[in-house]
C-alpha positions as CSV (number, residue, x, y, z in Angstrom):
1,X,98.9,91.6,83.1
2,X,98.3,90.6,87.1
3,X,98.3,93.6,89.0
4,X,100.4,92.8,92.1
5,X,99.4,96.3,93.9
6,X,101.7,99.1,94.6
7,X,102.9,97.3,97.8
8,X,105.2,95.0,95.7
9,X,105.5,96.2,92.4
10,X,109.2,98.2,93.2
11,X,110.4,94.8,93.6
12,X,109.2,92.8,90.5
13,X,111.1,92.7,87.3
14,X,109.7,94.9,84.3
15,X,107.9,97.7,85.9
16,X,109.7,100.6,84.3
17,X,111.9,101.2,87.7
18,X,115.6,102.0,86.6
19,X,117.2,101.3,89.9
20,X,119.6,98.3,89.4
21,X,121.2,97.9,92.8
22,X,122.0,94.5,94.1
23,X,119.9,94.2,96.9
24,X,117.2,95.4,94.9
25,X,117.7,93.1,92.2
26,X,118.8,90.1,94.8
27,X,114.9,91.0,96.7
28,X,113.2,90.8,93.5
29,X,114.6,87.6,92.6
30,X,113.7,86.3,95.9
31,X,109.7,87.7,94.9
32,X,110.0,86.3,91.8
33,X,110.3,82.9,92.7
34,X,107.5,83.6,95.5
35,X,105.6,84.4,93.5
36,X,106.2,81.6,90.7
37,X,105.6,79.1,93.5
38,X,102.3,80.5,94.9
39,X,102.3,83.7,94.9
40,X,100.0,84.4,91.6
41,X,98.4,81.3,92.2
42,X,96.8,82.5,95.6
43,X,96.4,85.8,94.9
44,X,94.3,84.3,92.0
45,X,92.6,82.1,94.7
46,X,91.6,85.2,96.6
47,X,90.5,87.5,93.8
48,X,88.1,84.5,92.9
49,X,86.8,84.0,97.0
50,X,86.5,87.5,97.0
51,X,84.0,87.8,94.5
52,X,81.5,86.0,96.8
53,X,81.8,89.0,99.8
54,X,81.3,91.4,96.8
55,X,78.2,90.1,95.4
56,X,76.5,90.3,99.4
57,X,78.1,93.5,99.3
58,X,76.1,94.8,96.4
59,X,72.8,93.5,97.8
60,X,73.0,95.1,101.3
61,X,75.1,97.8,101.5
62,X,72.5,100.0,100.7
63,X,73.2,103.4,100.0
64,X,71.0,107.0,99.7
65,X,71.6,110.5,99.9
66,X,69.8,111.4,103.1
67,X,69.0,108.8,106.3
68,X,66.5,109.4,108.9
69,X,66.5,107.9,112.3
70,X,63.4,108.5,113.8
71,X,62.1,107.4,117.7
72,X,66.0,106.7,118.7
73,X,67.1,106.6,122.6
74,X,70.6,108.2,121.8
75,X,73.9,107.1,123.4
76,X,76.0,109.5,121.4
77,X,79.6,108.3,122.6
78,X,80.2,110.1,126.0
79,X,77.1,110.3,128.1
80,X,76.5,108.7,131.0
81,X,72.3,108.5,130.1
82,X,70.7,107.6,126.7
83,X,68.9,110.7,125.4
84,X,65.2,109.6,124.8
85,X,63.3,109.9,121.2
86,X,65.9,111.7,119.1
87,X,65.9,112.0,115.1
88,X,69.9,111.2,113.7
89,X,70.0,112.6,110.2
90,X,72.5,111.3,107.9
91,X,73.4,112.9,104.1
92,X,76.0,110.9,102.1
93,X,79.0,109.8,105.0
94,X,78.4,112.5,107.8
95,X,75.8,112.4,110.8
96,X,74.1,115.8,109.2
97,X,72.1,117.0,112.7
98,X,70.3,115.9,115.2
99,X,66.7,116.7,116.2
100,X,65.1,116.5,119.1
101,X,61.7,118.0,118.1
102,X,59.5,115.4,115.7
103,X,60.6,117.9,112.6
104,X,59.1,116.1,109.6
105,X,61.2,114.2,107.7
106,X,63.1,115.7,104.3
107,X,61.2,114.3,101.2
108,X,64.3,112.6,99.8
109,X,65.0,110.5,102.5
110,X,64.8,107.2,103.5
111,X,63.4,106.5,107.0
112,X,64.6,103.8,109.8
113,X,62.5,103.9,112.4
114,X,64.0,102.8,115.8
115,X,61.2,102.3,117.5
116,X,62.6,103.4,120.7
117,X,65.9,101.0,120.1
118,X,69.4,102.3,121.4
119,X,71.3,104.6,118.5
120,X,75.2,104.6,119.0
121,X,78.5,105.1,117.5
122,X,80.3,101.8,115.8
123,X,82.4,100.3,117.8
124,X,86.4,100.5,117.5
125,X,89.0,98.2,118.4
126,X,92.5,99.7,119.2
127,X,94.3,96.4,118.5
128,X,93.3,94.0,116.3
129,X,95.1,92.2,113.0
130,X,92.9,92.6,109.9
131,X,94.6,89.7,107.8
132,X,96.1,87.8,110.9
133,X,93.2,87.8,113.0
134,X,91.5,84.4,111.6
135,X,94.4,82.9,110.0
136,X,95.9,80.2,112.1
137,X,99.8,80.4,112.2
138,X,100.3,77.4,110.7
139,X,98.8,78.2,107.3
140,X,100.2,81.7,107.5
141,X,103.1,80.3,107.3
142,X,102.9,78.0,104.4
143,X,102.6,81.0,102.9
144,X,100.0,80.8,100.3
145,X,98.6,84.3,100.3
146,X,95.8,83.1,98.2
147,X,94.4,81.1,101.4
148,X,95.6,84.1,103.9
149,X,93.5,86.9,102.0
150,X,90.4,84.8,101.3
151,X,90.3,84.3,105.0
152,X,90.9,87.9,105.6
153,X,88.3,88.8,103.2
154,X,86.1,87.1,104.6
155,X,86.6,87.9,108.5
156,X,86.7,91.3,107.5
157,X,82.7,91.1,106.7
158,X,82.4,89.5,110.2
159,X,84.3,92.0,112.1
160,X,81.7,94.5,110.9
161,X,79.0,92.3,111.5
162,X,79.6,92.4,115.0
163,X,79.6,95.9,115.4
164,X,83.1,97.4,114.6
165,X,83.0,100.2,112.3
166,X,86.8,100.9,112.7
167,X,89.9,98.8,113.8
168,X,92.8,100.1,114.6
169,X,95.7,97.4,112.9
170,X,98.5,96.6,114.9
171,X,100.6,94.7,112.5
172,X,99.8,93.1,108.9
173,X,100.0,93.4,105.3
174,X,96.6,95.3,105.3
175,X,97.9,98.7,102.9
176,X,96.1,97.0,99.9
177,X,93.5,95.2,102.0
178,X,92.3,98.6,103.8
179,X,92.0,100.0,99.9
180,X,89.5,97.2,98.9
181,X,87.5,98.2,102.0
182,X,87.6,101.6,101.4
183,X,86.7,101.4,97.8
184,X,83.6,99.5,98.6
185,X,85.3,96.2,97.1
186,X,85.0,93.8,99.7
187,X,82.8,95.0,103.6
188,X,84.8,95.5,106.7
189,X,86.2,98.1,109.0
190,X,88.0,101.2,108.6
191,X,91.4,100.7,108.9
192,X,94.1,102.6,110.7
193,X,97.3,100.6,109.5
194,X,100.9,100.0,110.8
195,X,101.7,97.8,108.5
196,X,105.1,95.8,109.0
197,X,105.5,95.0,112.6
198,X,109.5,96.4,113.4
199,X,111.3,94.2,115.0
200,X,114.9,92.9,116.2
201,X,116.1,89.8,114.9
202,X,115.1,86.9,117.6
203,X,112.3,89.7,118.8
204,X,108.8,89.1,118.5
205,X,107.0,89.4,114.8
206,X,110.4,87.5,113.9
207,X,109.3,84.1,113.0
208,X,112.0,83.1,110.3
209,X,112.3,79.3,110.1
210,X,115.0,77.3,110.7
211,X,116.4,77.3,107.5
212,X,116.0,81.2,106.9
213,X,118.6,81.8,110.0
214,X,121.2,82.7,109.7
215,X,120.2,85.5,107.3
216,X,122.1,85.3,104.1
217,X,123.0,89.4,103.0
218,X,119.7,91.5,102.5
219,X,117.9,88.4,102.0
220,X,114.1,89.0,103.2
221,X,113.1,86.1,105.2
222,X,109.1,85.2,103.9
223,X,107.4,87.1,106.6
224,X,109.2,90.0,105.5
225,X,108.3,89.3,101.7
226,X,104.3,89.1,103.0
227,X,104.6,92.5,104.6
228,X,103.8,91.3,108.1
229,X,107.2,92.3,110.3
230,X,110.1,94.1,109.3
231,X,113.7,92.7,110.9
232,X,116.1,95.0,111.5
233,X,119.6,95.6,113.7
234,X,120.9,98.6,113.7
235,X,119.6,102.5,113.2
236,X,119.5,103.0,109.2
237,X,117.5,99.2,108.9
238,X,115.0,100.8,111.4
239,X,114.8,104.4,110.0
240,X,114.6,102.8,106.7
241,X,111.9,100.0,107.4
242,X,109.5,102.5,109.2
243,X,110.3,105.3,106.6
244,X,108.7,102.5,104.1
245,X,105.6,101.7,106.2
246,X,104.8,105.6,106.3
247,X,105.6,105.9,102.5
248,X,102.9,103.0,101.9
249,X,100.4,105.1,103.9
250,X,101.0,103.8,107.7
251,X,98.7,105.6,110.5
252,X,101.0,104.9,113.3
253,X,103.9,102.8,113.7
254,X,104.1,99.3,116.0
255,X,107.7,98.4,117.5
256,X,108.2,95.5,119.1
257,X,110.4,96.7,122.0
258,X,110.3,93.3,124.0
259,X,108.7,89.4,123.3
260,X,105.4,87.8,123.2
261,X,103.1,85.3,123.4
262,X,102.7,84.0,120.1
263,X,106.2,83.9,118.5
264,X,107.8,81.0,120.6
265,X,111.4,81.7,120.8
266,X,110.9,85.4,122.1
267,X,110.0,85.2,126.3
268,X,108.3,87.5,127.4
269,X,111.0,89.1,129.6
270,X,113.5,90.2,126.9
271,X,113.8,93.7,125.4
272,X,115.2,94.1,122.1
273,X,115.6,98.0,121.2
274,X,117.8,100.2,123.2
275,X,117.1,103.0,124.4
276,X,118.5,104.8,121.8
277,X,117.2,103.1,118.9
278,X,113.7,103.7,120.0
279,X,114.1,106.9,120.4
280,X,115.6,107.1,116.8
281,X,112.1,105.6,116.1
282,X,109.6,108.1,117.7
283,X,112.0,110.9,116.1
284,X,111.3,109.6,112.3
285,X,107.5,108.9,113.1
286,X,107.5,112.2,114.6
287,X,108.9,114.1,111.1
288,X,105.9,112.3,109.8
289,X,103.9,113.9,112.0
290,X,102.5,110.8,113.9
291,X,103.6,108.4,116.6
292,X,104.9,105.1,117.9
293,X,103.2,102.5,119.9
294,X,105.7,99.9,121.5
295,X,104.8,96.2,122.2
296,X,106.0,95.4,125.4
297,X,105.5,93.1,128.8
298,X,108.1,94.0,131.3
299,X,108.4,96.7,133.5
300,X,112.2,97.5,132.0
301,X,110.8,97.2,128.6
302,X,107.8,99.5,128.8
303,X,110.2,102.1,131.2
304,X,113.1,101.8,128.5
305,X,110.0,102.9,125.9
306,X,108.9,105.9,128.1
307,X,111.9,107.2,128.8
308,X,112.8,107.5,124.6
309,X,109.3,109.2,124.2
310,X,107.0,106.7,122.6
311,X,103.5,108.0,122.9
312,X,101.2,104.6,123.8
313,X,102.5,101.4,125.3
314,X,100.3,98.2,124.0
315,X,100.1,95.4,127.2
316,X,102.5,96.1,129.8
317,X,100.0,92.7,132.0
318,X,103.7,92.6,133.5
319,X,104.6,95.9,134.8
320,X,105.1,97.0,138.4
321,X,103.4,99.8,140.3
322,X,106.3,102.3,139.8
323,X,106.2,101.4,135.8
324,X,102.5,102.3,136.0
325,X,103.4,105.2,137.7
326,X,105.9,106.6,134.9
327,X,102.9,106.2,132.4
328,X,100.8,108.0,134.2
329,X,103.2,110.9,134.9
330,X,104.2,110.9,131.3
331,X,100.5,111.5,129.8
332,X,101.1,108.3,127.9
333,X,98.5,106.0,126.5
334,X,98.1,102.7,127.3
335,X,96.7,100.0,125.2
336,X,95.6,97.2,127.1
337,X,93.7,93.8,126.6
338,X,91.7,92.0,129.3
339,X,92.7,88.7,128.7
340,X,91.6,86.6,131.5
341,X,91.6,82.7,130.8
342,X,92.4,80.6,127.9
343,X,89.3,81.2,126.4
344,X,90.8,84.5,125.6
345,X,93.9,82.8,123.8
346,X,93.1,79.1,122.7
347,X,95.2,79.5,119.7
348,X,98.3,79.3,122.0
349,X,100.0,76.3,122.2
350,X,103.7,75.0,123.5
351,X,105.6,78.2,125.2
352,X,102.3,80.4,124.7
353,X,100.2,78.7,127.3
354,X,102.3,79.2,130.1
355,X,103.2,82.9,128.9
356,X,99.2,83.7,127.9
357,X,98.6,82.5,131.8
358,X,101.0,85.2,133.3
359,X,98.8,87.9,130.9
360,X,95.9,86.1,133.0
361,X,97.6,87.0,136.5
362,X,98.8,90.6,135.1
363,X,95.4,91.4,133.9
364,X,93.8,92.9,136.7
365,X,96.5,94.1,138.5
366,X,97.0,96.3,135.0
367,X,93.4,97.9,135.6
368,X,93.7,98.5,139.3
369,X,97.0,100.9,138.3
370,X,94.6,102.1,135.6
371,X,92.1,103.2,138.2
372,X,94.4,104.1,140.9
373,X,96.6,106.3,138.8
374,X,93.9,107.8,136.4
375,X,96.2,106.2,133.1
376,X,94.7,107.1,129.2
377,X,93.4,103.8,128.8
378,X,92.2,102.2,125.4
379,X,91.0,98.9,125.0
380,X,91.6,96.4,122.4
381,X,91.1,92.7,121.6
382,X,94.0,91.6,119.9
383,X,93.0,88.4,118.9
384,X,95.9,86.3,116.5
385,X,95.6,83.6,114.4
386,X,92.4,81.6,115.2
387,X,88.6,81.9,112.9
388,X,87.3,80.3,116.8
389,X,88.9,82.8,118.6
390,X,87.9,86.1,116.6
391,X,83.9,85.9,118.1
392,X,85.0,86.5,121.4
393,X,86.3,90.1,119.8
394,X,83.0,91.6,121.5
395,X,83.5,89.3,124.9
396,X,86.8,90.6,124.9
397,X,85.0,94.0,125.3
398,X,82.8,93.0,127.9
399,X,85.2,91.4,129.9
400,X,85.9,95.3,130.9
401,X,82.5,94.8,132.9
402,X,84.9,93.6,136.3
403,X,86.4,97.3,136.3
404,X,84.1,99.8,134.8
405,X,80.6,100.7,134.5
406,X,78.5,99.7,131.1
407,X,78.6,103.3,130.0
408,X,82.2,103.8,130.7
409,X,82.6,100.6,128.9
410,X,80.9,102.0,125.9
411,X,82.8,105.4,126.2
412,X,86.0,103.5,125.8
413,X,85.0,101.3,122.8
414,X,83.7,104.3,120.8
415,X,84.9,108.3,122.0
416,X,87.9,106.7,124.0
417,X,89.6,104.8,121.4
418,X,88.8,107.5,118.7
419,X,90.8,110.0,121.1
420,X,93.7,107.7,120.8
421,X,93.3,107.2,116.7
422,X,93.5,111.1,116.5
423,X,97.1,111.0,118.0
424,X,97.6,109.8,113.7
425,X,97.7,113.4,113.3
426,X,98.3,114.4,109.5
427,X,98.7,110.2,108.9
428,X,95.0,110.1,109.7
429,X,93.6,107.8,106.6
430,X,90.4,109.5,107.5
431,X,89.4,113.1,107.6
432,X,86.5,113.2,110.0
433,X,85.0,112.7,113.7
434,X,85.4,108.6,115.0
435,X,83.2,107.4,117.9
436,X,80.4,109.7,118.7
437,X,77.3,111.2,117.5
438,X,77.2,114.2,116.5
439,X,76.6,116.7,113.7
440,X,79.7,116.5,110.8
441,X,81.0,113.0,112.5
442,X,81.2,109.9,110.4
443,X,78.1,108.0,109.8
444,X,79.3,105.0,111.3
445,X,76.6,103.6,114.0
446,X,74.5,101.1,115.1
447,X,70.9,100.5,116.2
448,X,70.4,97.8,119.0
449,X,67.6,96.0,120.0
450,X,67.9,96.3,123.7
451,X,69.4,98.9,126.6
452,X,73.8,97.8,126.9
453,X,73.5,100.8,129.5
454,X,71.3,98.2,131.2
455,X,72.8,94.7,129.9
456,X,76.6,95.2,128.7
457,X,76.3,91.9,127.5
458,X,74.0,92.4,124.3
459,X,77.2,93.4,122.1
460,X,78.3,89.6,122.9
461,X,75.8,88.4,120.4
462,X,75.6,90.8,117.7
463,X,73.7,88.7,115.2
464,X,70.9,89.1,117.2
465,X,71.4,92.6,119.1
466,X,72.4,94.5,116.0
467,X,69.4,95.7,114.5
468,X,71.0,98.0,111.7
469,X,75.0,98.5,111.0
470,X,75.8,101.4,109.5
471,X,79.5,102.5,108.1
472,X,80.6,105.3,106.2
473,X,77.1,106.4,105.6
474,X,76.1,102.7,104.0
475,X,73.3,100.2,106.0
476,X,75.1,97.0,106.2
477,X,72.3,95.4,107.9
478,X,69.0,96.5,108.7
479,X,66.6,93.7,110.5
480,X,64.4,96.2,111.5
């Protein structure tokens, strides 16, 4: 029998589940006839695309009990300097010590030698959409999941080709998708997941057609059915959507407090949640002992989110001084992405243009607050819904260039961002040290052939910069 995962199986027929209420019974009707039209078939597609991935997999994921990484200049994560001619040891998934002194190498161990290349921590992206990212909107929603996971699949291997180790997913179907990652099935990036993005009806992440509005009962519209937004309008919906995301092994949870870019009938001006129902939202994250990270634009919209206690605020290119001001004064983080011209957002299209150019204009008036006002910045990519877009995931990084030095650009993609995955608390999906280099931290780094302290610009072509990737303690690549 086709395993549908453990994401959907409460609401297919036959699976030994005794509840009988009517809107269970009316949602797995709906999945049943999903998945009679396409969704079997696709999920078949994708099982057989990702066979491909896990073949390459095989062949160059190499893995051994005990690394050496001898004649390394060290960037370890939060230096200003490299550290010159430095030997990383690494036994199974953990950076085991770091030596300094030419000791000989273990017998058991395999050697890379650096040859006096940069060593430093994978890099992490605090906002990026692991099955979105390279699936443009209109085949997401035809909604063939067969077509949307092969893509994933296989944009997954290429995230991790260029040098990210770890996303952090703002928004996605990705519970299963992170398990065939972390269970060596198909290559890519940890995962920190949010799952459903929660949202108000007419808010952004709520792109029901036409003919799915008005909403008929407990009817999930399709995006709902995929996993990739959660719609909800008053406080049990909301309690009870994020409640599931957390059950199905969320990091942190993503509300969409205000509108965006990419879903055309929510400007960015409007603010969905109330005061009260967001705070209702950091209080049930917080039982679970993690937090809440708002979407939001607008300077009422992010102030509305402070004020009911969220703990990071992702965008916020149209806030005012004073707003920036409140974040500071709050200790809150703040998630931002540097787009700056519509090579940053080509996907857009109709309402999006115009919107994506007032991100352009926001931009770096964001990062002067930033500096002025000493906010706990992370930096993400966010790219949505474009295979051409998703490359420019390391220029997004190097855009930072115009407001920081290359080590404090560095610092943010690795040490930085891994500060701001930690706020997952007991949600953490992984029990260990992110983004720097150091003894009993995650094995998760990369050998470069060049200086970025020098020439930030090297992580914009990682096919040839990277030398080796490794993740989890496995050498992804080694050209060396």
């Amino acid at each position: 029998m086709f395993r549908l995962g453990m994401k959907y199986q409460h609401l297919v027929h036959g699976v030994g589940c005794g509840c009988s209420s009517p809107m269970l019974l009316h949602a797995s009707r709906r999945l049943d006839e999903f998945s009679r039209r396409s969704f079997l078939r696709g999920a078949g597609a994708a099982a057989i695309a990702a066979a491909t991935p896990v073949a390459s997999f095989a062949q160059t994921a190499e893995v051994d009990a005990k690394v050496l990484f001898t004649r390394a200049r060290l960037f370890d994560g939060k230096s200003d300097a490299l550290q010159p001619n430095v030997q990383i040891l690494v036994e199974g998934n953990r950076i085991a010590s770091i030596d300094t002194t030419n000791s000989a190498p273990p017998a058991d161990a395999t050697v890379i030698d650096c040859e006096d290349r940069v060593l430093m921590p994978g890099l992490i992206d605090a906002h990026w959409h692991a099955v979105f990212a390279a699936v443009p909107l209109p085949v997401l929603m035809a909604g063939d999941p067969g077509i949307i996971f092969a893509t994933s699949t296989a944009e997954a291997e290429r995230t991790l080709m260029r040098g990210f180790t770890t996303v952090r997913d703002l928004g996605g179907p990705v519970f299963s998708f992170k398990q065939a990652i972390d269970s060596g099935i198909i290559p890519g990036p940890r995962i920190f997941p949010s799952g459903a993005m929660i949202t108000t009806s007419g808010g952004h992440g709520d792109l029901r057609m036409p003919s799915e509005i008005p909403r008929n009962g407990d009817q999930l519209s399709h995006g709902e059915l995929l996993g990739g937004a959660a719609i909800v309008d008053d406080a049990g919906a909301l309690q009870l959507r994020i409640r599931e995301q957390l059950l199905q092994g969320a990091s942190q949870i993503k509300v969409m407090a205000g509108g965006g870019v990419s879903s055309p009938r929510s400007p960015l001006d409007m603010t969905t949640f109330s005061e009260d129902e967001l705070r209702t939202a950091v209080n049930v994250a917080r039982d679970w002992n993690t937090y809440v990270t708002v979407h939001a634009y607008a300077s009422n919209t992010v102030q509305r989110a402070l004020v009911a206690g969220v703990t990071c605020v992702e965008h916020a290119h149209l806030m005012d001084e004073e707003t920036a001001r409140m974040i500071a004064d709050k200790g809150v983080w703040l998630s931002m992405q540097p787009f700056l011209t519509m090579e940053d957002a080509a996907s857009q299209t109709g309402p999006g243009v115009e919107r994506a150019q007032q991100l352009f204009v926001g931009t770096p008036r964001v990062y002067e607050f930033v500096k002025k006002y000493g906010i706990k910045t992370a930096w993400g990519s966010d790219v949505l819904f474009s295979p051409e877009l998703t490359p420019r995931q390391n220029i997004m990084l190097t855009h930072l260039s115009r407001w920081y030095t290359n080590a404090e650009i560095l610092r943010i993609a690795t040490s930085v961002n891994a500060e701001l995955l930690a706020l997952s608390n007991l949600r953490t999906p992984y029990e260990g040290k992110l983004g720097v280099i150091e003894a009993g931290a995650f094995a998760d780094l990369l050998v470069l052939n060049g200086n970025p302290l020098d020439n930030i610009r090297l992580i914009e072509e990682p096919e040839t910069s990277l030398a080796v990737i490794m993740k989890d303690g496995r050498v992804h690549k080694n050209a060396l």
